[in-house]
PDB file of N, H, CA, C and O in Angstrom:
ATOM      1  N   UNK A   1      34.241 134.267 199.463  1.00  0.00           N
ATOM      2  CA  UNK A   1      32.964 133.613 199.700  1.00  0.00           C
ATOM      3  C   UNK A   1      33.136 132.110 199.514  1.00  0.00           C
ATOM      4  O   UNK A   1      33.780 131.619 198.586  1.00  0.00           O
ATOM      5  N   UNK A   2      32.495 131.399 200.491  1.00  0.00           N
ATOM      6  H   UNK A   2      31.973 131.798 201.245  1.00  0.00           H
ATOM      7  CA  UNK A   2      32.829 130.211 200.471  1.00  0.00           C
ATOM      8  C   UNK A   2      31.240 129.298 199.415  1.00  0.00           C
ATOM      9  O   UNK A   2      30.120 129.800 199.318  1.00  0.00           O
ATOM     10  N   UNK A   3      31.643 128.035 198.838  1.00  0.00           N
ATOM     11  H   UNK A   3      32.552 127.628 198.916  1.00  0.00           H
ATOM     12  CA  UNK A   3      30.794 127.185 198.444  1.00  0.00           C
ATOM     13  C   UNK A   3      30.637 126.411 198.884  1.00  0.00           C
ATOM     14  O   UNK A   3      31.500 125.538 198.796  1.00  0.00           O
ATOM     15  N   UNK A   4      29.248 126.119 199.794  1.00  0.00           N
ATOM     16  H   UNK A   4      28.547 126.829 199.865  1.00  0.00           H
ATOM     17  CA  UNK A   4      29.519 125.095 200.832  1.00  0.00           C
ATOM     18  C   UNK A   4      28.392 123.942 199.820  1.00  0.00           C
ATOM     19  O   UNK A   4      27.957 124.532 198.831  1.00  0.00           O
ATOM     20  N   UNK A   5      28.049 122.911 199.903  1.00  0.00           N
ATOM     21  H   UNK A   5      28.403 122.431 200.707  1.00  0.00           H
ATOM     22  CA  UNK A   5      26.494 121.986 199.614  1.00  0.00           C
ATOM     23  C   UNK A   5      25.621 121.898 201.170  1.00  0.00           C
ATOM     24  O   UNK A   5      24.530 121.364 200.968  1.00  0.00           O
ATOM     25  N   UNK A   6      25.785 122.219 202.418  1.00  0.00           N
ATOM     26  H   UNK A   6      26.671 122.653 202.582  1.00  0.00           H
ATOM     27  CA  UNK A   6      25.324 122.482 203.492  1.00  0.00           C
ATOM     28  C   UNK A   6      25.677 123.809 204.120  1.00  0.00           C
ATOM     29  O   UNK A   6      26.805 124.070 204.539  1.00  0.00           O
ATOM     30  N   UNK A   7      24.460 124.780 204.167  1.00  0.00           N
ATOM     31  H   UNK A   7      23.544 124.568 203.826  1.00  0.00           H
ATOM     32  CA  UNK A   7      23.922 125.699 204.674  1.00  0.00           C
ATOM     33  C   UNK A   7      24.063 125.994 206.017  1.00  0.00           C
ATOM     34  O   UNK A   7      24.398 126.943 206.727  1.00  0.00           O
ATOM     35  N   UNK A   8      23.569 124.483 206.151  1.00  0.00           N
ATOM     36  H   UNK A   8      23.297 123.712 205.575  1.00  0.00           H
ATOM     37  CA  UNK A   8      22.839 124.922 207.994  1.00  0.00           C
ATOM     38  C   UNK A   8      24.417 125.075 209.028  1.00  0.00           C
ATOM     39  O   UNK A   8      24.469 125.761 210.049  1.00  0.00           O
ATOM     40  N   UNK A   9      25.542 124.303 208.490  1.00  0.00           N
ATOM     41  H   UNK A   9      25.499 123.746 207.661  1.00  0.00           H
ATOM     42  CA  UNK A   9      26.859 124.986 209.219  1.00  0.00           C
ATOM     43  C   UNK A   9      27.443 126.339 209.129  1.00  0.00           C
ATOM     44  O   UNK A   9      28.299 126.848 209.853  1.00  0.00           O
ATOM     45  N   UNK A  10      26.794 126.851 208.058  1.00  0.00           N
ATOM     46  H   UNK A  10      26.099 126.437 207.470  1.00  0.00           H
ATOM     47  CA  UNK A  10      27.118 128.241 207.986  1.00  0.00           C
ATOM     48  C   UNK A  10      26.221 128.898 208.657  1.00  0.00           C
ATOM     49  O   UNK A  10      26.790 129.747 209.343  1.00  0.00           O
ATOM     50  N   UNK A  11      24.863 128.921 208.820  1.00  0.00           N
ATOM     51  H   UNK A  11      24.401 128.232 208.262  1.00  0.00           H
ATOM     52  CA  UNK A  11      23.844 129.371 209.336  1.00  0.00           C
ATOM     53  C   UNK A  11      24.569 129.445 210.978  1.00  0.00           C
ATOM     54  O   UNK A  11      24.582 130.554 211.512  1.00  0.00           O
ATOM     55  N   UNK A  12      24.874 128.825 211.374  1.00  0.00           N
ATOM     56  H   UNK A  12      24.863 127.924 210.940  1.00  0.00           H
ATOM     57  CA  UNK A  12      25.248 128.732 212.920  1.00  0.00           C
ATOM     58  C   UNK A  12      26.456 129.086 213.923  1.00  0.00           C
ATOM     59  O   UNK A  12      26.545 129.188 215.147  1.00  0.00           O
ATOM     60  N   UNK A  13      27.280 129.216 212.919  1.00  0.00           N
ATOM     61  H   UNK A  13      27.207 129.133 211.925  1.00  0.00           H
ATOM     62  CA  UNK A  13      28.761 130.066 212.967  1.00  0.00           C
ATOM     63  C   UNK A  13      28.612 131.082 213.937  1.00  0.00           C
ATOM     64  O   UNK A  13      29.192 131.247 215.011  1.00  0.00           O
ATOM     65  N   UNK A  14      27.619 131.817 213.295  1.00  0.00           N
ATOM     66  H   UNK A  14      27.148 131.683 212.423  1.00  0.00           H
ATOM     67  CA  UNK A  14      27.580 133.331 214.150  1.00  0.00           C
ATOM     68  C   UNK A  14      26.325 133.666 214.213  1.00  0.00           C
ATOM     69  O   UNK A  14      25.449 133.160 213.512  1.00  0.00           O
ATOM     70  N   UNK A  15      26.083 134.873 215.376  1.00  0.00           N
ATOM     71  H   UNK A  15      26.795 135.284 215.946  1.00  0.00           H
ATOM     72  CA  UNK A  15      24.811 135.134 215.508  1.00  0.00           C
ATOM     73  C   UNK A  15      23.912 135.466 214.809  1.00  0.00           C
ATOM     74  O   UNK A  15      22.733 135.117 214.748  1.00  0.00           O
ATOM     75  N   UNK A  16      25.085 136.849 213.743  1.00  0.00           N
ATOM     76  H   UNK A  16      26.043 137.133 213.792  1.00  0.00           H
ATOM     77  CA  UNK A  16      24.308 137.610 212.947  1.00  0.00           C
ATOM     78  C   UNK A  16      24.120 136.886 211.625  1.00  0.00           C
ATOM     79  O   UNK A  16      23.399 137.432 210.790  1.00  0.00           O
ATOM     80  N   UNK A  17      24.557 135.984 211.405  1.00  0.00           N
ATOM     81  H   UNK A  17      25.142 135.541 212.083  1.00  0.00           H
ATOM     82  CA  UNK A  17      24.480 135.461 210.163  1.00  0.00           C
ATOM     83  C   UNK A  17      23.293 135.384 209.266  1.00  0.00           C
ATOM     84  O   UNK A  17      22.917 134.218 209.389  1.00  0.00           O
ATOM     85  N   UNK A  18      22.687 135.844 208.630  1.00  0.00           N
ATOM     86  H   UNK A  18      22.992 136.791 208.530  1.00  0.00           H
ATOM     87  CA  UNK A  18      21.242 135.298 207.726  1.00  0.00           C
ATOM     88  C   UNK A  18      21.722 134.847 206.034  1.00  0.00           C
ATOM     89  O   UNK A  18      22.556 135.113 205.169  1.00  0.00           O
ATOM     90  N   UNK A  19      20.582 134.018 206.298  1.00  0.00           N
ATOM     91  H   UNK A  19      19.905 133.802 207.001  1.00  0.00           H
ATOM     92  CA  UNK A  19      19.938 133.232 205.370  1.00  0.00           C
ATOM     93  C   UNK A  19      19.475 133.814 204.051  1.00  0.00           C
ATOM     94  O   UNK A  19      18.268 133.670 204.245  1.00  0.00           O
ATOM     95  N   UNK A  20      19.540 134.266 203.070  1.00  0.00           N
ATOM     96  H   UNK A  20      20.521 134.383 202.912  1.00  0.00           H
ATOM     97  CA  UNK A  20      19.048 135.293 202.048  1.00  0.00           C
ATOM     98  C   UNK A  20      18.962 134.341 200.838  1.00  0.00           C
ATOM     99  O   UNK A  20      19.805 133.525 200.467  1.00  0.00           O
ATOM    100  N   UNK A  21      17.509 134.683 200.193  1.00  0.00           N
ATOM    101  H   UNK A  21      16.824 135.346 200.494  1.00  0.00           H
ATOM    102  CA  UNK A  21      17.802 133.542 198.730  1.00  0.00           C
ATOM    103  C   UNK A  21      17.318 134.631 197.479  1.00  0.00           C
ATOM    104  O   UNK A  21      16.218 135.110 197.204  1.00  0.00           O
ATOM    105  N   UNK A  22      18.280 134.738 197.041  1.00  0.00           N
ATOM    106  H   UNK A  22      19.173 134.349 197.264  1.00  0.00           H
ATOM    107  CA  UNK A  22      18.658 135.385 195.285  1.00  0.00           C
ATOM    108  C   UNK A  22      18.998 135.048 194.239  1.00  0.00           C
ATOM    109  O   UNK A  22      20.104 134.512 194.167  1.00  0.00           O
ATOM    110  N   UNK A  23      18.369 135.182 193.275  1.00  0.00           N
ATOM    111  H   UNK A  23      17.470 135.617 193.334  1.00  0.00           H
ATOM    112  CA  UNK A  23      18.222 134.500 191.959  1.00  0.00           C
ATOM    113  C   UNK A  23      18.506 133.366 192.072  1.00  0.00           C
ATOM    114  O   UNK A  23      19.542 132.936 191.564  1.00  0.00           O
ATOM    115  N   UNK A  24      17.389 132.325 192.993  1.00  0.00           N
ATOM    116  H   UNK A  24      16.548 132.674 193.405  1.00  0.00           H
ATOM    117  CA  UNK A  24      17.897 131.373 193.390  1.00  0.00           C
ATOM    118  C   UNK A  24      19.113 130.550 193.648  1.00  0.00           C
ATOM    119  O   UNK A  24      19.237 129.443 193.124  1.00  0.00           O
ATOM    120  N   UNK A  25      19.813 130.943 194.262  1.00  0.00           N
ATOM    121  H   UNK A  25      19.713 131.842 194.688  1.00  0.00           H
ATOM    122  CA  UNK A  25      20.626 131.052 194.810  1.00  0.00           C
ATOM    123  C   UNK A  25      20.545 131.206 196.473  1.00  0.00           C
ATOM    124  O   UNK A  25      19.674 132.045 196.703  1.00  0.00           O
ATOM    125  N   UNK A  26      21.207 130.641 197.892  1.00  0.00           N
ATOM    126  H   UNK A  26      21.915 129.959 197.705  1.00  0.00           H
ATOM    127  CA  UNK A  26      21.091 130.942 198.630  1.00  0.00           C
ATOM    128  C   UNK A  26      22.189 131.324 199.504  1.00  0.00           C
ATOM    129  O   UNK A  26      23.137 130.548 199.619  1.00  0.00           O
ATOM    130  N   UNK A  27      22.180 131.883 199.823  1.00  0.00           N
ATOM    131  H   UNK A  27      21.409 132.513 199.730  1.00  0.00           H
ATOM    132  CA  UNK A  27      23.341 132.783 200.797  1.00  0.00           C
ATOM    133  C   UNK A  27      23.421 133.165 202.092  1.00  0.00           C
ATOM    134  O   UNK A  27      22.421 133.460 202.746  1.00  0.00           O
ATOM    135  N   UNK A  28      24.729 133.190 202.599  1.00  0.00           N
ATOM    136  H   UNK A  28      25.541 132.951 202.068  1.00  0.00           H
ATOM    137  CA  UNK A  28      24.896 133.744 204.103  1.00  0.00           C
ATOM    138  C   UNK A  28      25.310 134.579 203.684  1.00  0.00           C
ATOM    139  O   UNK A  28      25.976 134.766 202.665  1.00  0.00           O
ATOM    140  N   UNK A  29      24.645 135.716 205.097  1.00  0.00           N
ATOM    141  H   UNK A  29      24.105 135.564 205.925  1.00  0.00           H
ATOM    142  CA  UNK A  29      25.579 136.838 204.886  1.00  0.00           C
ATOM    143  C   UNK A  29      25.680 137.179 205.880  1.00  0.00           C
ATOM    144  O   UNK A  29      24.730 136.791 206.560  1.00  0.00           O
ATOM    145  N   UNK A  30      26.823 138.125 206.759  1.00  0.00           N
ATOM    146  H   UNK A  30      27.594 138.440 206.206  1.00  0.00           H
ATOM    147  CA  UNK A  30      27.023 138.492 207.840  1.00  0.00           C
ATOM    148  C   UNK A  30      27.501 140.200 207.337  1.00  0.00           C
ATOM    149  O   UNK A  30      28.284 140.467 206.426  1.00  0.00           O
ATOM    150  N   UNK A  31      26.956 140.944 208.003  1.00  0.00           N
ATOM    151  H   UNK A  31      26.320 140.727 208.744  1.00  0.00           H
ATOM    152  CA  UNK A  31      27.103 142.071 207.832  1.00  0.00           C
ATOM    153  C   UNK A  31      28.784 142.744 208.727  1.00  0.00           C
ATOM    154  O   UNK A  31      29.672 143.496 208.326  1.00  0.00           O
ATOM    155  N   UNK A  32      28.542 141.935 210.171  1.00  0.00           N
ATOM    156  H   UNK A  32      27.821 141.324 210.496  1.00  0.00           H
ATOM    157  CA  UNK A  32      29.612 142.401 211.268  1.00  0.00           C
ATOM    158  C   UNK A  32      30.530 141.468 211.040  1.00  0.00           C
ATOM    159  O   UNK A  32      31.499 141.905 211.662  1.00  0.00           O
ATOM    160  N   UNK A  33      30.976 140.081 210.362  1.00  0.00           N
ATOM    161  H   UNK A  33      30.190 139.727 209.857  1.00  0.00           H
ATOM    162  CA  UNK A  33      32.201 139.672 210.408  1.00  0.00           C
ATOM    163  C   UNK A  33      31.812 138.712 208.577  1.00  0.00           C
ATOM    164  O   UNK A  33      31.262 137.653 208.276  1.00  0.00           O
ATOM    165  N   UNK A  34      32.609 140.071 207.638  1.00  0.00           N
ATOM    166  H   UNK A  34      33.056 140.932 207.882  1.00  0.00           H
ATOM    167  CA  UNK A  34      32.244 139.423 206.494  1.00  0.00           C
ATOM    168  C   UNK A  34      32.617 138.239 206.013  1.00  0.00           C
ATOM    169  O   UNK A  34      32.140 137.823 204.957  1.00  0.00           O
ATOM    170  N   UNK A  35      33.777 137.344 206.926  1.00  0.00           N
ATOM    171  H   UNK A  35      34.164 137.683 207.784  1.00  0.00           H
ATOM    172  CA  UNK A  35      34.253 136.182 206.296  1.00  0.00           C
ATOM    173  C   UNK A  35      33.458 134.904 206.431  1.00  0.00           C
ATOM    174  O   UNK A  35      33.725 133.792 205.977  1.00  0.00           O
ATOM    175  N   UNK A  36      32.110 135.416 207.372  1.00  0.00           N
ATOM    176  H   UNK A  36      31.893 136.320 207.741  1.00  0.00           H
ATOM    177  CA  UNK A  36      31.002 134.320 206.822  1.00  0.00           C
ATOM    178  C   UNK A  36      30.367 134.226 205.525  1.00  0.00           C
ATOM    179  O   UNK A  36      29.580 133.314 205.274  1.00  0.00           O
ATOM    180  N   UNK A  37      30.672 135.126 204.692  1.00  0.00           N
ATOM    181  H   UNK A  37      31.311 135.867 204.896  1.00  0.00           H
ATOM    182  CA  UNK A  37      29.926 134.605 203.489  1.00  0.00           C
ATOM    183  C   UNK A  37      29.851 133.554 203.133  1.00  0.00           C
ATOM    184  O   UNK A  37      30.780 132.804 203.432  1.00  0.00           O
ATOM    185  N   UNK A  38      28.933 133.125 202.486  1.00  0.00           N
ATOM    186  H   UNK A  38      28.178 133.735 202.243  1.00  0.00           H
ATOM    187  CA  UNK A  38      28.674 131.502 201.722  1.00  0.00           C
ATOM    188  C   UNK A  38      27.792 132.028 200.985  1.00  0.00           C
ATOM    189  O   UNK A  38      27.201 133.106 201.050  1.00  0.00           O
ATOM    190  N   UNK A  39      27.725 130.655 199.842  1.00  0.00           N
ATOM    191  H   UNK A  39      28.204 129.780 199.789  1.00  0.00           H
ATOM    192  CA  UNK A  39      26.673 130.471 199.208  1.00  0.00           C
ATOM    193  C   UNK A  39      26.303 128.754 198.298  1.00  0.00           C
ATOM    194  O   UNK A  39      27.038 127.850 197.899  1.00  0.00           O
ATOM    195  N   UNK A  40      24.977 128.950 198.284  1.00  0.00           N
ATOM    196  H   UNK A  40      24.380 129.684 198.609  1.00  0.00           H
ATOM    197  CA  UNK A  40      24.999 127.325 197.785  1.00  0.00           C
ATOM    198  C   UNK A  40      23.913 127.074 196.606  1.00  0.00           C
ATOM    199  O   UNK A  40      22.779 127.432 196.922  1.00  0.00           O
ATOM    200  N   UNK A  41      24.070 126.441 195.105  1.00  0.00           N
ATOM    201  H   UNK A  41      24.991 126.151 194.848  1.00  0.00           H
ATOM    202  CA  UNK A  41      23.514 126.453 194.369  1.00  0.00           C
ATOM    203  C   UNK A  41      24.136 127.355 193.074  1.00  0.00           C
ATOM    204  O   UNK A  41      23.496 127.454 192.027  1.00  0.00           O
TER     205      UNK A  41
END
């Protein structure tokens, strides 16, 4: 999982990618190509 401080380049990578925010915390996640993970915060 990557630590990015900008989101919105991960957001756009791929189609399926979403946006998810947990224990504040916010995250990509891609279900079909897991090496988009991120997260920021």
């Amino acid at each position: 999982m990557k630590v990015l401080k900008s989101l919105k380049s991960a957001k756009t990578r791929h189609k399926d990618c979403r946006v998810i925010r947990r224990k504040g915390r916010l995250y990509v996640i891609n279900k079909t190509n897991p090496r988009f993970k991120a997260r920021q915060g």
